[in-house]
N, C-alpha and C positions, 0 to 999 in steps of 0.2 A: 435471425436474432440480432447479429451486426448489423443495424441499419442505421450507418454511418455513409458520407458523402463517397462514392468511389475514389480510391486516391488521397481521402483525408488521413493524417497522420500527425495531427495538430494535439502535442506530447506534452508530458508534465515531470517532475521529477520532483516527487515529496518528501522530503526528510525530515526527522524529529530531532529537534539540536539535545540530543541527549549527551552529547561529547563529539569529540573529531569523527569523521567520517572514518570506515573502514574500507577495507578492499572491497568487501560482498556490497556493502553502498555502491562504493565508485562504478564497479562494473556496471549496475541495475544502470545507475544515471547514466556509463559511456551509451549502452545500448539503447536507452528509450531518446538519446541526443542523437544516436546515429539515425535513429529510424525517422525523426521527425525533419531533420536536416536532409535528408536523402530524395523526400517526396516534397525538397522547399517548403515546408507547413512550419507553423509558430512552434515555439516551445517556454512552455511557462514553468517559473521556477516557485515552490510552493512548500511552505514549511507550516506540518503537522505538529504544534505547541499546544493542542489542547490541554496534554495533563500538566497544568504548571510546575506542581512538587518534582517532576521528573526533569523539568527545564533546568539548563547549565545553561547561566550568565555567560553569555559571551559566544555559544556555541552559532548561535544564527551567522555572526560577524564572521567565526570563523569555519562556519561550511560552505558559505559563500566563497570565503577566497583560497579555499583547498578546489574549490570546482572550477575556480578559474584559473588557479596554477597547473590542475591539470589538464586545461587548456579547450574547458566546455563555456558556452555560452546562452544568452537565454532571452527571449524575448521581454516577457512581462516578469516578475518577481519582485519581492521587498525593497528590494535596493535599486531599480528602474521604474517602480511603479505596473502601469496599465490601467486599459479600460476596464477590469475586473479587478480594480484593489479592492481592500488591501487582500494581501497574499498572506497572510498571517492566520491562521485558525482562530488564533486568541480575538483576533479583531472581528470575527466576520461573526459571532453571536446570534445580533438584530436578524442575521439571514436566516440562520437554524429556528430561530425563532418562528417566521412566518411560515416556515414549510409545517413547523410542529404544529402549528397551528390551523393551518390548512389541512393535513391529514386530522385531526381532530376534529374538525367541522364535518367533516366530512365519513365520522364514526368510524375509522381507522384505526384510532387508539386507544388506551386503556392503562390503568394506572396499578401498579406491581409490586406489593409491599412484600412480595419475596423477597429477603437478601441472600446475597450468595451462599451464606454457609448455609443457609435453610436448603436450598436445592442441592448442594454438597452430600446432605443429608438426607436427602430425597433421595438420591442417587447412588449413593452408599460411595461416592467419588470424592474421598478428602483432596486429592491432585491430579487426576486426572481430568477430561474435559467432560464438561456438563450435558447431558442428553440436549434436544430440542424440546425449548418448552413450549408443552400442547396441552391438552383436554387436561389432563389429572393436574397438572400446573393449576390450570385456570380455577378451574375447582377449588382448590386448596385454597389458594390466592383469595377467593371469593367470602370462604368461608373464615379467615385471617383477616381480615381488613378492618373488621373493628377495633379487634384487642392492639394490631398494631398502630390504630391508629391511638387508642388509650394510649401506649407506650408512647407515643411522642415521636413514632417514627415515621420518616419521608418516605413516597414511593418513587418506584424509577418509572417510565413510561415508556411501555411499550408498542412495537408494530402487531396490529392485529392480523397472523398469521393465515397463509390457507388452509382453509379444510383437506383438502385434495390437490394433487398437482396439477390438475386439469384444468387448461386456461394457463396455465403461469411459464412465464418466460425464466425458466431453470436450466435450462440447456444450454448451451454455449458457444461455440468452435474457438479454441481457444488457437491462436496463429502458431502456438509453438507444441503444446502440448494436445493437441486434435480436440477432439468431441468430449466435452463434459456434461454428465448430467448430473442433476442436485436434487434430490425427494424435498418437494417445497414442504410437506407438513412432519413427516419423519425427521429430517436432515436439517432445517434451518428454525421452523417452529416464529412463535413469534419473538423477534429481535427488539432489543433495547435500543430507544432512539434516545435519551437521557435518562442519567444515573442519577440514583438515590441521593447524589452528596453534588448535584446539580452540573455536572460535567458533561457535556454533551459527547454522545457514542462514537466510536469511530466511524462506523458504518455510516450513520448518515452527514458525520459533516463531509465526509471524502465522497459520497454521492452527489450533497447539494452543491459540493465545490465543483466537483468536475462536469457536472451541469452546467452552472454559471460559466462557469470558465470556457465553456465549449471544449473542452476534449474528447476528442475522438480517437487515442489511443493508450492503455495503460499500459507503461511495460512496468513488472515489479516480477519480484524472485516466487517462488512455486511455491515459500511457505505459507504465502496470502490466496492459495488456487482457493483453500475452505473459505476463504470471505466471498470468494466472487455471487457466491447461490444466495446469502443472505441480500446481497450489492443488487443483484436483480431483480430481488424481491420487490426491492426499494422502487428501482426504475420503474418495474410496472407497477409501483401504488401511484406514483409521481408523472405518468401518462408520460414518463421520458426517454428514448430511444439510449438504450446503453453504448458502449463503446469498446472499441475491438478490445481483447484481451492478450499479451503475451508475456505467461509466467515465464522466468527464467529458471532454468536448475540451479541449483545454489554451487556457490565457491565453499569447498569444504578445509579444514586444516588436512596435518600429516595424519592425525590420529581418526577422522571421518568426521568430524565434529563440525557443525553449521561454525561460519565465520562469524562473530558477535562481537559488539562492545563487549558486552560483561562478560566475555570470555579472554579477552585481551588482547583481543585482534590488531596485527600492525594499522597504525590509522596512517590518513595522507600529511597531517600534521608531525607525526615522528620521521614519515620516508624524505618527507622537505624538509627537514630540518637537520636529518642526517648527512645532506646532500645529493641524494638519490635523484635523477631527472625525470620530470614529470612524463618524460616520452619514453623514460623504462617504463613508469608502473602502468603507459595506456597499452601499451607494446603486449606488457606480461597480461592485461587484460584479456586482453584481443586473443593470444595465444588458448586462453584457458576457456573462450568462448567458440574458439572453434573457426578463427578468422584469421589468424596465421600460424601456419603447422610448425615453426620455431618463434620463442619469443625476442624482440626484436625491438631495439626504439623504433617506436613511430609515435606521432603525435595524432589529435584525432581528426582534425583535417584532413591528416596525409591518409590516413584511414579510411576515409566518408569517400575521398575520388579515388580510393582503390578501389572500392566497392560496384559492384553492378547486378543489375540483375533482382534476382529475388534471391537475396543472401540470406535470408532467414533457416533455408534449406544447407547455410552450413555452420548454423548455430547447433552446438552439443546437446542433446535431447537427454543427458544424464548427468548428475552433478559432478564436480569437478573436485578432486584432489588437489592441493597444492602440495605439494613436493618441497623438504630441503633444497634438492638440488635446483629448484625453479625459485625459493627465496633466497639461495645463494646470490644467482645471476641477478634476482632484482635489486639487490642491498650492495652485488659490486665484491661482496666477502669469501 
């Protein structure tokens, strides 16, 4: 399923500038920087701004230099350029465009004047997550398509999903979290490649980028494990060899709660500006990942030539508490 270069490790780190970076960011970036610097491969720095209304003015500028305060660095991204500019989502459009349009030649796609509260409805699911839309979807959809096209409403466009998993690259080996399997027609259903209100999906701008881009390694936190089976679905409509996977467990608070902006998570913007050293908060990183059994300044160079071997075997396979007593030592209070 990985048939990626042996030895390739050529890493990306995508952030959405929705506000300052938080701890649960920094870690995903320490570790997808360690791993690509480790096997000397590129690493590209890549910012997911598709949903504008969610963009914070100024946040690009400053996740950039929270990542280089804490002492990461990056081949190709916004602010160095590269052979695969621009690095911006918002800019690369024209690209989404040609693929959408090549799976469409090619009777891959289909046009969905479901909107979501209609499948909400469907599903009797006002907040929880929506089934995989299959047969009874399409149906519906089919049988809809006039009246909503009377109402003057847009459709979103979808991937035409498989019937059966057979044949389909759903499976995975995922470096950290082992073998994953994904029911292509039960489990992912056909996925949105652009929304109603003309925004292009996550799914497939993060596939046709990291195509383009040539990456050969994702590392991102275990809340993204459910995108991967939709991501592969992608790969094989797009005849394109995926890329290794390794979720991380997530950095939780004192209370179990996922680390989040909108939950008020300390950013790297408050711990620099407090005075805190960017080689406590890689140190406290490191520690909660499973790569130093006390937390400790280090910075992440000093880090990367400690490392040998195949370290991945002693990354934490469970998420992580943070502790008072561990944001004590990190704040110095």
């Amino acid at each position: 399923m990985n048939n990626h270069p042996p030895g390739s490790r050529r890493g990306r780190f995508a952030p959405s500038p929705t506000g300052s970076l938080h701890l649960g960011n920094a870690r995903t970036a320490l570790v997808a920087w360690l791993r690509a610097r480790s096997a000397a491969d590129g690493f590209v720095l890549r910012i997911e701004d598709l949903d504008g209304p969610r963009t914070v003015p100024g946040a690009v500028t400053g996740n950039l230099e929270e990542l280089r305060w804490l002492g990461l660095d990056w081949d190709e991204g916004p602010d160095v350029g590269g052979p695969h500019a621009p690095y911006r989502q918002s800019e690369r459009s024209a690209r989404y465009q040609r693929v959408l349009d090549y799976l469409r030649h090619d009777g891959l796609t289909f046009e969905c004047w479901l909107s979501r509260k209609d499948l909400r409805e469907l599903a009797s699911a006002p907040h929880g997550a929506l089934p995989a839309y299959g047969h009874f979807e399409r149906r519906l959809n089919s049988k809809l398509r006039k009246q909503k096209q009377a109402e003057g409403k847009d459709p979103s466009i979808r991937l035409k999903g498989p019937e059966t998993a057979a044949g389909m690259a759903t499976s995975f080996d995922d470096l950290l979290a082992g073998r994953r399997h994904f029911d292509a027609a039960a489990g992912i259903g056909d996925i949105v490649l652009k929304r109603a209100d003309g925004l292009w999906a996550y799914q497939l701008a993060v596939v046709v980028d990291d195509i383009a881009m040539g990456i050969r390694e994702v590392v991102r936190g275990n809340d993204l494990l459910a995108s991967t089976g939709a991501q592969l679905v992608l790969y094989h409509a797009l005849e394109a060899p995926p890329p290794a996977f390794l979720h991380l467990p997530l950095l939780l608070d004192e209370q179990g709660e996922r680390i989040a902006k909108r939950n008020g998570a300390l950013t790297l913007g408050e711990l620099r500006s407090a005075g805190v050293p960017a080689s406590r908060v890689s140190g406290l990183l490191a520690h909660t990942l499973g790569l130093l059994r006390q937390p400790d300044e280090v910075c992440p160079t000093e880090l990367l030539s400690a490392l040998t071997g195949d370290w991945i075997g002693r990354l934490h396979r469970d998420n992580f508490r943070l502790s008072a007593r561990l944001l004590e030592w990190l704040t110095g209070r």
